[in-house]
C-alpha positions in Angstrom: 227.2 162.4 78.3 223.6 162.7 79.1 222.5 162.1 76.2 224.4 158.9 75.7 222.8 157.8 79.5 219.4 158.3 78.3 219.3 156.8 75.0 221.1 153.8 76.7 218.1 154.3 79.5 215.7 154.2 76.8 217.3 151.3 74.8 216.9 148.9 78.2 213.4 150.2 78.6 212.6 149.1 74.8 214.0 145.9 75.4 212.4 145.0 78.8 209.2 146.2 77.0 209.2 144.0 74.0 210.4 141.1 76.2 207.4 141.4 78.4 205.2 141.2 75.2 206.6 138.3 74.3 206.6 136.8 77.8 203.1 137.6 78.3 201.7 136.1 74.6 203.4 133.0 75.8 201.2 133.1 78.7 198.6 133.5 77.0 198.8 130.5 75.1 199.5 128.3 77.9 196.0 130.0 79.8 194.0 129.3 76.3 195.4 125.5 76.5 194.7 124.9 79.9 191.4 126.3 79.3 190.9 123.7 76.6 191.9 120.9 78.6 189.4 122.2 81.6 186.8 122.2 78.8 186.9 119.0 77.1 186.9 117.4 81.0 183.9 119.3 81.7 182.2 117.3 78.5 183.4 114.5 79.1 181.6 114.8 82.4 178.5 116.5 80.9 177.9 113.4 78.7 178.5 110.7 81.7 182.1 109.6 80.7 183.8 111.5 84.1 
């Protein structure tokens, strides 16, 4: 019986692991587009067009 409680422990543990990969990639993204955006602005402004 313990051994069936842990493995199921460790099973929920793998899970919530590999979803917080995922979860923080996507993150990641959206940070590296909102950087872009920020960028281009900045530019835009550096050249006189703001």
């Amino acid at each position: 019986m313990k051994r069936l409680i842990v493995l199921m422990m460790l099973a929920m543990f793998s899970m919530s692991t590999l979803t917080a990969c995922n979860t923080m990639a996507g993150v990641g993204k959206d940070v590296s587009k909102a950087g872009e955006k920020v960028e281009d602005k900045a530019e835009d402004c550096k050249d006189g067009k703001c």
